[in-house]
TORVOLUM-295686 format. One line per field, with one value per residue (C-alpha): x, y, z; residue number from 1. Coordinates in steps of 0.1 Angstrom, whole numbers, padded with zeros to 4 digits, always signed. Layout:
BEGIN
east [X | ...]
north [Y | ...]
up [Z | ...]
i [NUM | ...]
! end
This chain:
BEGIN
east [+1417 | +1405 | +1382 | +1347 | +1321 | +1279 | +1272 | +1289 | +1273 | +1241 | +1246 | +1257 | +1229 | +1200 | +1214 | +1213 | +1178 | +1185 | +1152 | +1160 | +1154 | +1183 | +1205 | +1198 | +1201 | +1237 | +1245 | +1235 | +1252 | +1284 | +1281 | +1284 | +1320 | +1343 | +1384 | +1375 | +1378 | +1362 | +1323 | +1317 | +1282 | +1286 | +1307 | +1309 | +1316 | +1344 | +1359 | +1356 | +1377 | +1409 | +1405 | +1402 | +1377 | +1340 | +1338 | +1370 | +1358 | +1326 | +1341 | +1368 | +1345 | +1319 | +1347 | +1337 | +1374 | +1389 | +1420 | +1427 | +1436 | +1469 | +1500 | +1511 | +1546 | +1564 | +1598 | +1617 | +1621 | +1660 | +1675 | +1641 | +1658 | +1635 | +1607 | +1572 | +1563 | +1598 | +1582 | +1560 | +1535 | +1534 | +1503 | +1512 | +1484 | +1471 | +1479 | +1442 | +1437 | +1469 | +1458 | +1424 | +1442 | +1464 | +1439 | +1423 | +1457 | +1465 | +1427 | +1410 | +1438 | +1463 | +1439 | +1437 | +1462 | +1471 | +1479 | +1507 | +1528 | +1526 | +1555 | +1554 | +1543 | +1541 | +1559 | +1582 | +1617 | +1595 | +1632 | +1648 | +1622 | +1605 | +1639 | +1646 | +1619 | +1635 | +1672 | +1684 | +1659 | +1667 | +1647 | +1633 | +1604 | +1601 | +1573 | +1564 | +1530 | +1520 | +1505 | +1498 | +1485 | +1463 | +1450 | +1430 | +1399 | +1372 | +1342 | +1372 | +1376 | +1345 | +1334 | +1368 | +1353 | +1321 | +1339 | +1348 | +1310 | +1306 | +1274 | +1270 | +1271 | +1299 | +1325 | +1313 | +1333 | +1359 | +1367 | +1362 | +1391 | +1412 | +1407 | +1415 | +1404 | +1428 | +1407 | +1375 | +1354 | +1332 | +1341 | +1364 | +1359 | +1356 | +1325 | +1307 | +1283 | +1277 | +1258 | +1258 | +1231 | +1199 | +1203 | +1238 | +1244 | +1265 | +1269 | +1263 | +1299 | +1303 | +1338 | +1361 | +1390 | +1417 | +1442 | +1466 | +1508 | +1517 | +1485 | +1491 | +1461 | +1471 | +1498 | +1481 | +1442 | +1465 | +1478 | +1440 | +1426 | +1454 | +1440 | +1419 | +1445 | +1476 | +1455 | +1444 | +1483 | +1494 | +1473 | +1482 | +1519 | +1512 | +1498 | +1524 | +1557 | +1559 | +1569 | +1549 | +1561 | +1548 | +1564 | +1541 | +1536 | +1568 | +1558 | +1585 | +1579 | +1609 | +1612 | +1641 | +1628 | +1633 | +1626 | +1619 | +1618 | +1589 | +1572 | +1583 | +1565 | +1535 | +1534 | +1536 | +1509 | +1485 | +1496 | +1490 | +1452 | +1446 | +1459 | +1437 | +1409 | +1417 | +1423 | +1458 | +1486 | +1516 | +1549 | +1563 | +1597 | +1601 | +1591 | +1623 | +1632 | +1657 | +1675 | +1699 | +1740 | +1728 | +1727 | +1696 | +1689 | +1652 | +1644 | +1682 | +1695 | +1712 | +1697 | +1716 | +1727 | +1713 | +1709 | +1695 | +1736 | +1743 | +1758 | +1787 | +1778 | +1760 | +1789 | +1810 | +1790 | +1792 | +1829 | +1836 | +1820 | +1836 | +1864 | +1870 | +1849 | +1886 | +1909 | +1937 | +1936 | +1896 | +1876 | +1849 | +1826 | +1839 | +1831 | +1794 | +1787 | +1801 | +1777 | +1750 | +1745 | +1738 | +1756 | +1779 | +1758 | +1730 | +1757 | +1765 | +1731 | +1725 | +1755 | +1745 | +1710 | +1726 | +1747 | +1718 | +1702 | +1731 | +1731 | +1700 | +1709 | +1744 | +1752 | +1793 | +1794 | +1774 | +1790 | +1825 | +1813 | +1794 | +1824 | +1845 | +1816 | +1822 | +1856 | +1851 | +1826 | +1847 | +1873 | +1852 | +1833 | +1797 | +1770 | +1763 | +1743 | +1755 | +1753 | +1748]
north [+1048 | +1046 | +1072 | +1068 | +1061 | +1061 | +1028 | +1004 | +1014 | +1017 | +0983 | +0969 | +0989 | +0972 | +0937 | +0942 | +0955 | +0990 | +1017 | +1034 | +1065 | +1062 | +1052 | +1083 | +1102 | +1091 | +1097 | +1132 | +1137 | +1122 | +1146 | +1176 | +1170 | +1195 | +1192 | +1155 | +1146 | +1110 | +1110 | +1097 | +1087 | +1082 | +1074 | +1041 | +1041 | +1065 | +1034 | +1012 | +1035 | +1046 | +1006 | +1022 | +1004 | +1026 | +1026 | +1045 | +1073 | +1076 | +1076 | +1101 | +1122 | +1124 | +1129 | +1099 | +1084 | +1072 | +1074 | +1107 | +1097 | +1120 | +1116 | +1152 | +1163 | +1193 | +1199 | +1230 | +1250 | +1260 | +1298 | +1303 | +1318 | +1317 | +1328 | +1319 | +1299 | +1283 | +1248 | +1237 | +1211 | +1183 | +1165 | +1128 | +1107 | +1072 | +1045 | +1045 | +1081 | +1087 | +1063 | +1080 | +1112 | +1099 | +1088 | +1123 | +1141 | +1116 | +1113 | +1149 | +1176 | +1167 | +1177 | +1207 | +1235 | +1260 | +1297 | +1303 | +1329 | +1292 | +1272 | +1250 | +1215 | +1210 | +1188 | +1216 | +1227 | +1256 | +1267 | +1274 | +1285 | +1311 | +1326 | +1329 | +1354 | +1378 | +1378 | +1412 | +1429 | +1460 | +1453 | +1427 | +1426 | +1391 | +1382 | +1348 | +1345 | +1332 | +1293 | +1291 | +1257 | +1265 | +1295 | +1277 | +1262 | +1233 | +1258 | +1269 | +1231 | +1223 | +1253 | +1240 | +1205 | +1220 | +1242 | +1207 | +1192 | +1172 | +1173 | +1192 | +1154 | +1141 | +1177 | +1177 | +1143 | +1152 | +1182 | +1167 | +1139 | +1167 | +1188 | +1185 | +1201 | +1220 | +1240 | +1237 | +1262 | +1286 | +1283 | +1308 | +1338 | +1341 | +1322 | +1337 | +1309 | +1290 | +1260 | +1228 | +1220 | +1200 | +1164 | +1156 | +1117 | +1127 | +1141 | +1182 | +1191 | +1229 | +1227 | +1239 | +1222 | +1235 | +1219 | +1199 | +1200 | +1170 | +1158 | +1146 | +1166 | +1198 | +1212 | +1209 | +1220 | +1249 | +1262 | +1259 | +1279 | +1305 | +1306 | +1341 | +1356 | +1348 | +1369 | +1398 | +1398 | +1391 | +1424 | +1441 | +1436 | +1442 | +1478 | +1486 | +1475 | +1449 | +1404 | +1380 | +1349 | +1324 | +1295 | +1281 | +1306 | +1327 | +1357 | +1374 | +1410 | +1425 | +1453 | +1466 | +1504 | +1531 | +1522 | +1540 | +1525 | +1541 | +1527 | +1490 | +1500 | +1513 | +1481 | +1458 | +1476 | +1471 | +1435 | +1431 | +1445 | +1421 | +1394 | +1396 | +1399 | +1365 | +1353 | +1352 | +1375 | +1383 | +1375 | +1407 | +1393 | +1378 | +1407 | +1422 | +1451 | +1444 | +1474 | +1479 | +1469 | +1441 | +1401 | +1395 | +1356 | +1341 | +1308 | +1299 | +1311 | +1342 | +1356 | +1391 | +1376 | +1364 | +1327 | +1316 | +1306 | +1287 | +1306 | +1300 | +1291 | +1262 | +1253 | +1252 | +1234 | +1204 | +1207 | +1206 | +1178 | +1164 | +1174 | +1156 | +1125 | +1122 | +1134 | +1112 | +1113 | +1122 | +1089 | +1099 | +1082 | +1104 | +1134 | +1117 | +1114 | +1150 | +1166 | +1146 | +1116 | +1083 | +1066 | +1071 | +1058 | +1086 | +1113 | +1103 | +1104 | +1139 | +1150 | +1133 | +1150 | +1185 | +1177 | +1163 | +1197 | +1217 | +1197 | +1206 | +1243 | +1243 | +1211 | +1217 | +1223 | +1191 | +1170 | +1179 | +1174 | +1138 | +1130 | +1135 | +1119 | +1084 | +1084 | +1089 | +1060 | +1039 | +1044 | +1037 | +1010 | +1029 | +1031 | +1066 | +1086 | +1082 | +1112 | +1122]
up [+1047 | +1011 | +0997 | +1011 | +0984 | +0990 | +0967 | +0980 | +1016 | +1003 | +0989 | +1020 | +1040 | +1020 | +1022 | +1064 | +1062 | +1068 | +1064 | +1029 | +1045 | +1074 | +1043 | +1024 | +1054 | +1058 | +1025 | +1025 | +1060 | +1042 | +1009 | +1036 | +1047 | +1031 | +1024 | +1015 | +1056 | +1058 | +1070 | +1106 | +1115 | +1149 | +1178 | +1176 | +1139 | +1147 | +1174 | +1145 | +1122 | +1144 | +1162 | +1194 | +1221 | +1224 | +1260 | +1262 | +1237 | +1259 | +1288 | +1279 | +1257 | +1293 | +1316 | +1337 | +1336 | +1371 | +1361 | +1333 | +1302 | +1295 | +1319 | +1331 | +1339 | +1337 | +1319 | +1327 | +1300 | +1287 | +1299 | +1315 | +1349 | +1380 | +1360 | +1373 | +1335 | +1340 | +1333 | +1303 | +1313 | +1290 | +1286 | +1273 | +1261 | +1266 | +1239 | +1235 | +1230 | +1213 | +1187 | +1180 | +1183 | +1154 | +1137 | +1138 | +1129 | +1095 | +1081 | +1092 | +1098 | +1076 | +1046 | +1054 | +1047 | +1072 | +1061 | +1041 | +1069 | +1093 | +1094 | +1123 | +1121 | +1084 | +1059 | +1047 | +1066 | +1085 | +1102 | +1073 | +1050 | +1081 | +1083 | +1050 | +1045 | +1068 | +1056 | +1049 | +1073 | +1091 | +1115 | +1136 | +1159 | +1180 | +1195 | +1217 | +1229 | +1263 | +1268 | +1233 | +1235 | +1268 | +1250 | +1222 | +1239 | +1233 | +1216 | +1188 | +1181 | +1178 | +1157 | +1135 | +1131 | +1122 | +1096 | +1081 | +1074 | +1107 | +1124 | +1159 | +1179 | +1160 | +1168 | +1204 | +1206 | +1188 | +1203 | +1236 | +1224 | +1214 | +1247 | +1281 | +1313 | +1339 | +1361 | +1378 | +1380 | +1362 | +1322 | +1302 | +1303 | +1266 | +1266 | +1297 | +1311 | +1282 | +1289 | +1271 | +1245 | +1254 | +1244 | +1246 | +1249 | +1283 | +1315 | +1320 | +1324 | +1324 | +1322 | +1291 | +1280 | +1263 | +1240 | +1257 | +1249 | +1240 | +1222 | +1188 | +1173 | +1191 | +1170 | +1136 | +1154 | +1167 | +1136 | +1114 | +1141 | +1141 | +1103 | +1105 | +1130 | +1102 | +1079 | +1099 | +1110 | +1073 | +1059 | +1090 | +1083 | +1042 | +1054 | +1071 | +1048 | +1073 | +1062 | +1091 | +1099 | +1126 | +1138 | +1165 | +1192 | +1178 | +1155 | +1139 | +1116 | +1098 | +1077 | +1056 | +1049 | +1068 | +1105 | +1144 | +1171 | +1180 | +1151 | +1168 | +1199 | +1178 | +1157 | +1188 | +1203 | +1174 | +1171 | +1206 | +1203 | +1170 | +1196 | +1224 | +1205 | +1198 | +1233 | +1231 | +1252 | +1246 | +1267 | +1278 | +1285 | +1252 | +1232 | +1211 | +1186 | +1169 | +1154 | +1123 | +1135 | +1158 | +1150 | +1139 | +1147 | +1134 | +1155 | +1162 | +1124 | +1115 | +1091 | +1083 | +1046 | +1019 | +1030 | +1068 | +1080 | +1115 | +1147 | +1159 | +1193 | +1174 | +1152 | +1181 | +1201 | +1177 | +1172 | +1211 | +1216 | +1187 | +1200 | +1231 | +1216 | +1197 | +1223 | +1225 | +1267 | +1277 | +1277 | +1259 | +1281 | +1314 | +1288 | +1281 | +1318 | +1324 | +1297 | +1316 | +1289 | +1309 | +1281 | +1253 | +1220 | +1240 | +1233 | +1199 | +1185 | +1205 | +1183 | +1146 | +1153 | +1158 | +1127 | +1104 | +1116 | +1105 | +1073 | +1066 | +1068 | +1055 | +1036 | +1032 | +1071 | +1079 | +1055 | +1071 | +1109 | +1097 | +1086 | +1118 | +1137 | +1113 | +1116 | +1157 | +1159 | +1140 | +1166 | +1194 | +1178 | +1178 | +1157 | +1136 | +1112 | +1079 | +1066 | +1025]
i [1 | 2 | 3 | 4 | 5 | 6 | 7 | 8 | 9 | 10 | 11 | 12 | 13 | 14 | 15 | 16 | 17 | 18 | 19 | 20 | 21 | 22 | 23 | 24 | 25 | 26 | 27 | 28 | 29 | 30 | 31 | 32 | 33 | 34 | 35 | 36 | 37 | 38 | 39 | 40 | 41 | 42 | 43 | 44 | 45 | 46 | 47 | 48 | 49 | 50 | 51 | 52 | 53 | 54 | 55 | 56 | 57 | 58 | 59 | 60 | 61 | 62 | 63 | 64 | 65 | 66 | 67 | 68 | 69 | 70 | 71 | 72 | 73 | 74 | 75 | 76 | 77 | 78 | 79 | 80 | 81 | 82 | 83 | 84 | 85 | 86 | 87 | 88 | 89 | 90 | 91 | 92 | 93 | 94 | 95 | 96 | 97 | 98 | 99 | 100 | 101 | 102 | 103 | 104 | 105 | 106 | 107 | 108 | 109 | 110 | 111 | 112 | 113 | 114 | 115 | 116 | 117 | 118 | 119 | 120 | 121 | 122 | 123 | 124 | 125 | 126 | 127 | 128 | 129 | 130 | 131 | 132 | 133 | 134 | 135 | 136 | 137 | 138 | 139 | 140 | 141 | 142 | 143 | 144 | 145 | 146 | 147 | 148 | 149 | 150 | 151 | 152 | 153 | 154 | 155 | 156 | 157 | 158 | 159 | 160 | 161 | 162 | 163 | 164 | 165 | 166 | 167 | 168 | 169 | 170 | 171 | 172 | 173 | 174 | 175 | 176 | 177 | 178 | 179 | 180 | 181 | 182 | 183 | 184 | 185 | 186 | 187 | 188 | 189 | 190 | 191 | 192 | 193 | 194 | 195 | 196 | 197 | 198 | 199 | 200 | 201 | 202 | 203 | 204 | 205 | 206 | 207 | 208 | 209 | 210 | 211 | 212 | 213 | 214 | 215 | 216 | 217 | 218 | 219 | 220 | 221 | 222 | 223 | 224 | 225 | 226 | 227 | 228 | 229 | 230 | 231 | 232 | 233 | 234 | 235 | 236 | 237 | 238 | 239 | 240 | 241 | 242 | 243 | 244 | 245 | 246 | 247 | 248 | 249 | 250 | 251 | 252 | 253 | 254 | 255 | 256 | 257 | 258 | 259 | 260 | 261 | 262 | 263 | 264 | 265 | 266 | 267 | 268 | 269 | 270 | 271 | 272 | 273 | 274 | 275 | 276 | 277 | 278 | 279 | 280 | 281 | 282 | 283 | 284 | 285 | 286 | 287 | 288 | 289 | 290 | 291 | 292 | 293 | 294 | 295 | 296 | 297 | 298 | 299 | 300 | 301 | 302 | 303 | 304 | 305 | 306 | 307 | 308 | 309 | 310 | 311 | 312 | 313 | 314 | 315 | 316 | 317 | 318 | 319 | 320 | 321 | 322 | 323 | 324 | 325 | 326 | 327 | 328 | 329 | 330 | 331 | 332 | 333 | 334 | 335 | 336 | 337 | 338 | 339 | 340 | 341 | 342 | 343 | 344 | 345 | 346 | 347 | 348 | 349 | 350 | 351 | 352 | 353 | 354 | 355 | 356 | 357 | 358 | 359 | 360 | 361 | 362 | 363 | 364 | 365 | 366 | 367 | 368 | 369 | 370 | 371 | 372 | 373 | 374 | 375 | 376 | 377 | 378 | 379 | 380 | 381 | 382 | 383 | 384 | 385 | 386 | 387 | 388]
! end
């Protein structure tokens, strides 16, 4: 979408006819918009921008569909035990609202800049360069905070697309198209019994929607609103000799003074309070201190050197596979089926992403494995990832 500009509109809007004073009216509606997001008048003109029928956006926006818009399932999530959040629901959109959704995500969020101690969902390697800023640490508190996604709620979107210039109307709809509703029943908490405004273009529907996982607006509307919370958790961490990093809904502090664990349990209390007030909890289970002598591993890299290196069991992992791929006796498709791949090429592009990955973080070490993985698909006649 190129750069919106008010004379060519105006130019337009005269030739149709259009009351000079509903043109100027735009115009001045359009200067408001901050982080140079594009201006959207209305609705419809926000169907005409992301190609996206308007009787779906109303009908999604009023909650009037017969059929909901997102397909739900639930994946089970990896070491999670018997556990009663065992499962992650994942909320996948329609083609229609996916598209608007992207729309939203390219023109809107992606102009604006999330805090600096966020490293999830952005163009940079977030892994790599998160863990990175805790190598050498001491000490390591872990922290994972409970239904992240399902924690951030329609009001903090629409006071987010506010924050950007659009008018009242205009963020009602697009928080509604970036929101979806679980539970009946009386609102959130957080919001008492907040009613609706007067006015609306739609039905009275008390209900508050939360951001849905797997909605492509939902990671990057996540991390803008975890904005003010980064910074209260950035100074709070500053204060205290502390370095923040969050990746998602993992927080990680490290600290390579002089260390108690008391002071851990002190530090995750205080964190905990600067949470809630928030409306976000922490998950108990996942909570770790990390002491001084132990392997101290920041999302899935060790980072007790000077450089973020692999584990071994991930190393490993790669080379067994690689491994009996090459065994001069295992069919490597009986070794697919026994890892649970429904096909051979599935396996082989499981194992060049895990080595691009481990390229990424060690170059010499993904450059060797690539290379075994050519020479093994060359054998078996398969396609591969070339590797640099």
């Amino acid at each position: 979408m190129s750069r919106w500009s008010s004379q060519p509109y105006l130019r337009r809007g005269r030739q149709d006819g259009v009351r000079e004073d509903i043109l100027q009216n735009v115009v001045k509606t359009a200067k408001q918009m901050k982080h140079g997001c594009p201006p959207i008048l209305t609705l419809n003109h926000l169907a005409h921008l992301a190609g996206v029928p308007y009787p779906f956006l109303h009908r999604t926006i009023s909650r009037t569909y017969k059929t909901e818009a997102y397909n739900v399932f639930k994946l089970r999530k990896p070491n999670a035990g018997h556990s009663l959040d065992r499962f992650r629901w994942i909320c996948a959109p329609s083609e229609d609202l996916l598209r608007v959704q992207r729309w939203i995500n390219a023109h809107i969020l992606s102009r604006v800049e999330p805090h600096e101690a966020s490293y999830a969902y952005d163009n940079r390697h977030g892994v790599l360069e998160a863990a990175e800023l805790h190598c050498g640490a001491h000490w390591l508190i872990k922290l994972d905070l409970t239904n992240f996604f399902e924690s951030i709620l329609e009001p903090q979107v629409y006071e987010l697309f506010r924050s950007f210039g659009y008018q009242p109307l205009v963020s009602f709809e697009l928080s509604r198209l970036c929101t979806r509703v679980r539970f009946k029943g009386n609102p959130d908490r957080r919001f008492g019994n907040k009613s609706l405004p007067a006015g609306l273009p739609y039905p009275a529907d008390p209900r508050i929607g939360h951001l849905p996982q797997g909605a492509a607006t939902s990671p990057r509307i996540a991390n803008l609103i975890m904005q003010s919370l980064d910074e209260n958790l950035q100074d709070y961490a500053s204060e205290n000799g502390l370095v923040y990093s969050r990746y998602a809904d993992d927080l990680v502090f490290s600290s390579k003074n002089a260390f108690e664990r008391s002071q851990a349990t002190q530090h995750i209390n205080a964190i905990n309070e600067c949470l809630a007030e928030q409306g976000f909890w922490l998950n108990t289970a996942k909570t770790k201190i990390v002491t001084p002598g132990t392997r101290k591993i920041v999302l899935g890299l060790l980072v007790d050197g000077a450089k973020p290196r692999l584990p071994k069991s991930y190393k490993k992992y790669v080379s067994d596979h690689l491994y009996y791929l090459a065994h001069p006796v295992i069919d490597a498709m009986a070794h697919a089926e026994c890892r649970g791949f429904q096909s051979l090429q599935g396996l082989i592009n499981h194992v060049s992403g895990k080595i691009a990955y481990g390229f990424s973080i060690e170059p010499d070490w993904g450059k060797k494995q690539g290379n075994r993985l050519k020479g093994i698909c060359k054998t078996l006649e398969l396609d591969h990832v070339i590797f640099p």
